[in-house]
C-alpha positions as CSV (number, residue, x, y, z in Angstrom):
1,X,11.3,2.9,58.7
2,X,12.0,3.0,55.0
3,X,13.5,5.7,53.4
4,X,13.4,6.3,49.4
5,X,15.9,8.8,49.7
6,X,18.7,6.5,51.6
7,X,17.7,3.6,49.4
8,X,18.0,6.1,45.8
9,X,21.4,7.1,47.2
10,X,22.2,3.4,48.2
11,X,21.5,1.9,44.4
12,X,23.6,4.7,43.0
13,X,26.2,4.0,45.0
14,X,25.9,0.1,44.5
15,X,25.2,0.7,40.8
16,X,28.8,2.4,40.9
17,X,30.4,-0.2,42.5
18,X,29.1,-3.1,39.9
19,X,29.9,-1.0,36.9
20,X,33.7,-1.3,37.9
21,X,33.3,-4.4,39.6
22,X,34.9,-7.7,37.3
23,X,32.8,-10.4,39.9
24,X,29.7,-9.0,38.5
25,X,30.1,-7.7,35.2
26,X,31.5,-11.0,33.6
27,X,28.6,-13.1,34.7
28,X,25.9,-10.4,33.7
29,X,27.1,-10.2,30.1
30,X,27.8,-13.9,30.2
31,X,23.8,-14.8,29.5
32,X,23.2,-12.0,26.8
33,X,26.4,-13.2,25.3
34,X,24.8,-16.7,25.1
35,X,21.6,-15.9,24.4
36,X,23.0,-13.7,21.0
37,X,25.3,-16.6,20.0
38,X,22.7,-19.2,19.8
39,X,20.1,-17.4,17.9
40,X,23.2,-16.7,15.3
41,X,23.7,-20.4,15.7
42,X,20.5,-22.1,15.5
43,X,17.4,-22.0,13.2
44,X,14.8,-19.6,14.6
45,X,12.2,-22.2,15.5
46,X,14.7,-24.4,17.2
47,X,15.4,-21.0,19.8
48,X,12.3,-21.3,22.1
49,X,13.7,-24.6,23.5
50,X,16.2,-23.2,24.8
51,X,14.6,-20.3,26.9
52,X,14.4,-22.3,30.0
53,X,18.2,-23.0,30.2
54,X,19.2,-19.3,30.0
55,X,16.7,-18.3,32.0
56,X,17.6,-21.1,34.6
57,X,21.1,-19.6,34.3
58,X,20.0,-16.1,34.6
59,X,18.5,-16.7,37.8
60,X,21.2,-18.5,39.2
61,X,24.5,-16.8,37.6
62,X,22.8,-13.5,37.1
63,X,21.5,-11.5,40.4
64,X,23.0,-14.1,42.8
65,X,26.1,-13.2,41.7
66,X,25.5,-9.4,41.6
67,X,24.3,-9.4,45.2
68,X,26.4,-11.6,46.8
69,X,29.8,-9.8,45.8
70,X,28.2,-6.4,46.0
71,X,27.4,-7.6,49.6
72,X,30.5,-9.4,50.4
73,X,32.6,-5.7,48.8
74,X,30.7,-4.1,51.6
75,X,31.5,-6.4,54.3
76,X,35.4,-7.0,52.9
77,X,36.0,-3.2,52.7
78,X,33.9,-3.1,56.3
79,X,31.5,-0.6,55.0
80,X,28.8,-2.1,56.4
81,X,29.0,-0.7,59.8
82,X,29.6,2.7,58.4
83,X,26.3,2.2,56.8
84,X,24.5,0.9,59.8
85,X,25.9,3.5,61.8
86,X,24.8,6.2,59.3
87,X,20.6,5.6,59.9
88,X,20.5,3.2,57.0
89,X,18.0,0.3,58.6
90,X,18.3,-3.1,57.5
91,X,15.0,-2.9,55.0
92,X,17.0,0.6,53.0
93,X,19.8,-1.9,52.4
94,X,18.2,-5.3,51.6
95,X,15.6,-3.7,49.1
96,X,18.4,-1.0,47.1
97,X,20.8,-4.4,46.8
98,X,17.3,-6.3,45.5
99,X,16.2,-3.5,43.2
100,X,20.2,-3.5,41.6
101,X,19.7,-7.4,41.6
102,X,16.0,-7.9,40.0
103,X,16.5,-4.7,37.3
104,X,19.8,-6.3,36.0
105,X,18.1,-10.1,36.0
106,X,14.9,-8.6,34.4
107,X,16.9,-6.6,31.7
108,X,18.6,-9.6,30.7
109,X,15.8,-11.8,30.2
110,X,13.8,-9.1,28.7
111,X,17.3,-9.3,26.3
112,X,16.4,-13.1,25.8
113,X,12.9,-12.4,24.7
114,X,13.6,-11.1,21.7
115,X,17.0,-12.4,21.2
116,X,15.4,-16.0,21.4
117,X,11.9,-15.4,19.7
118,X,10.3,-16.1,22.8
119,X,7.2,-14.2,21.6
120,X,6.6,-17.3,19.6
121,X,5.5,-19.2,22.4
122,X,4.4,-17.1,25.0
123,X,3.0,-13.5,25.7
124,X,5.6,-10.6,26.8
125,X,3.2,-9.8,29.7
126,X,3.0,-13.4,31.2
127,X,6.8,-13.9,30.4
128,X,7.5,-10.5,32.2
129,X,5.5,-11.5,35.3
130,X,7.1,-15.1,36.1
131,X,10.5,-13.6,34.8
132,X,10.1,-10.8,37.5
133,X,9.2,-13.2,40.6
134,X,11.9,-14.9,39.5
135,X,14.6,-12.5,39.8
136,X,13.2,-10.9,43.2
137,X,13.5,-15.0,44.4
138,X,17.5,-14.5,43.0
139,X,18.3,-11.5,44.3
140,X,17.1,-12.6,47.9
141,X,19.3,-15.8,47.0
142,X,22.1,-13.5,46.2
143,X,21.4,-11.3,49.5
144,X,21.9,-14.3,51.5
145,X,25.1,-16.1,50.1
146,X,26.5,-12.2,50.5
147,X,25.8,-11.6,53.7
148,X,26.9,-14.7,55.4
149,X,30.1,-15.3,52.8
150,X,33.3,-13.6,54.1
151,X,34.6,-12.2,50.9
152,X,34.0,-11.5,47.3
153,X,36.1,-15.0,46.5
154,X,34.1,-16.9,49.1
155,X,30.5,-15.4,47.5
156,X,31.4,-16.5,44.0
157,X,32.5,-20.1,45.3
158,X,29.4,-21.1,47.0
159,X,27.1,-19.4,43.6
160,X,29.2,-22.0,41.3
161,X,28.0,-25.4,43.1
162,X,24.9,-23.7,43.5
163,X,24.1,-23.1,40.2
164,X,24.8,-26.7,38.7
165,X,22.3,-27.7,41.6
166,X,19.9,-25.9,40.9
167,X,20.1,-26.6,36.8
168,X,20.2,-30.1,37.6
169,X,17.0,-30.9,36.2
170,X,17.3,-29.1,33.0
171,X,20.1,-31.6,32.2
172,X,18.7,-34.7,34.4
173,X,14.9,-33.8,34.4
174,X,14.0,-37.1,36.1
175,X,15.8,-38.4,39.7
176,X,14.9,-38.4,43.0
177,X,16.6,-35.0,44.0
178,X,14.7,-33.5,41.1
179,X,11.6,-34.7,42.1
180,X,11.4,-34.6,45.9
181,X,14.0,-31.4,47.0
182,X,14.6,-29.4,43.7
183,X,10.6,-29.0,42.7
184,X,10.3,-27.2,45.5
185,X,12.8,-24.5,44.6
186,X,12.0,-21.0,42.9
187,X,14.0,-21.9,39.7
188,X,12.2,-25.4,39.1
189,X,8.8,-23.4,39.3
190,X,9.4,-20.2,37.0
191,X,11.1,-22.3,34.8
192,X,8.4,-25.5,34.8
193,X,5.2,-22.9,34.4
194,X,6.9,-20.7,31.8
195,X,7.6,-24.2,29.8
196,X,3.9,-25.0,30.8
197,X,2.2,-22.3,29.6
198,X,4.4,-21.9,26.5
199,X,4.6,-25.5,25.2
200,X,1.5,-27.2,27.0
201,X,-0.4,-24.7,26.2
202,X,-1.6,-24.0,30.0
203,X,-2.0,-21.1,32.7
204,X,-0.8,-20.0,35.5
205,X,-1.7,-22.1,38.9
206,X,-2.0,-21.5,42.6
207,X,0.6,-24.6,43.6
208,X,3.8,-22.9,41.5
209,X,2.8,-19.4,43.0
210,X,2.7,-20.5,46.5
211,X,6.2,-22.4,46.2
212,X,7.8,-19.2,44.8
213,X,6.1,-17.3,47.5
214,X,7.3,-19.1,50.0
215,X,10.6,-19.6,48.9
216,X,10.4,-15.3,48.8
217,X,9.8,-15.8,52.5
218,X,12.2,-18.2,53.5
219,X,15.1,-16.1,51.9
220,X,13.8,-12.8,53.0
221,X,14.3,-14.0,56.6
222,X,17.0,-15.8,56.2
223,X,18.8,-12.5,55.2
224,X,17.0,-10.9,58.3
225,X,18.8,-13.6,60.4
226,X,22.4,-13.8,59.0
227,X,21.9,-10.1,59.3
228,X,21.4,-10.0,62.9
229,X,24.0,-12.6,63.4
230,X,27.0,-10.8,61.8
231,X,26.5,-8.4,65.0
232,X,25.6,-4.9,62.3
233,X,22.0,-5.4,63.7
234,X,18.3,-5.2,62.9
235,X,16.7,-1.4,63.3
């Protein structure tokens, strides 16, 4: 059963822990960082190209990183257990580590948006919605490296190899990985139909929804399994 008041207390105290935390501040204010040195840098219409590279990043340094050593904290300073054993079920946890994850990714791209002119090329509601699917993808990412890495260190190692995977076809658009495994991944999608819809002049489809959709699923019960296999259990 879900509870809004043990998930309310849950974000506070994880919004707590990431204030103070150096594994997750430094890669939050990394992309706004970014973001406010290349539109100081470049010409304003030259700023829209680069949207999908900081919002690629975003999704894959931002709430990945947030989760996973917010996670890993709880299992190195075995917390976890406490937790479990205080009534908080599986669902309080995974969705007040999700909402910390998705507000902080959103925020930042919302940062980008104006930051980057992206109003130039694309509407702040449809920009909003794919930017918003795309961090609750991340955050489920980030809930799954946390909860099966051993530590803080050992979360942050496996987001680094991850994210130059999954940015590979910003910088290498066309190769077989790129084509046949990477399409199929959230970032590819929220990144291909925003680029779509902003420079092709298209909408939004069924095909990119479903992969993101499904890729929501996948992670959501992956999380459920490494879960159940750490031994803290499913209520």
């Amino acid at each position: 059963m879900i509870s809004g008041r043990k998930i309310n207390a849950l974000v506070g105290k994880q919004f707590k822990t990431m204030t103070s935390n150096p594994f997750v501040i430094t890669p939050l204010l990394l992309i706004p960082f970014m973001a406010f040195m290349f539109s100081l840098a470049f010409d304003s219409e030259l700023l829209p190209g680069m949207i999908p590279l900081l919002l690629g990043m975003n999704m894959i340094l931002g709430a990945p990183t947030v989760i996973s050593c917010l996670i890993a904290e709880e299992k190195e300073k075995n917390t976890l257990n406490v937790l479990i054993t205080s009534t908080v079920s599986v669902l309080d946890f995974l969705i007040s580590n999700v909402l910390i994850g998705v507000v902080c990714t959103v925020a930042i791209n919302v940062f980008i948006f104006f930051v980057m002119s992206a109003g130039d090329i694309i509407s702040f509601g449809t920009f909003m919605f794919l930017s918003s699917i795309g961090a609750l993808a991340s955050a489920l990412l980030g809930a799954v490296i946390g909860i099966a890495a051993k530590n803080q260190a050992a979360a942050s190692t496996m987001v680094s190899p991850l994210m130059l995977l999954l940015l590979l076809p910003t910088f290498f658009p066309d190769n077989f990985l790129v084509d046949n495994v990477l399409y199929y991944f959230f970032t590819e999608q929220v990144i291909n139909t925003m680029g779509d819809i902003a420079f092709n002049d298209t909408s939004l489809t069924l095909m990119p929804m479903a992969v993101i959709a499904a890729n929501i699923a996948v992670l959501g019960i992956a999380f459920g399994w490494f879960y159940k296999k750490k031994g803290l259990g499913l209520e």
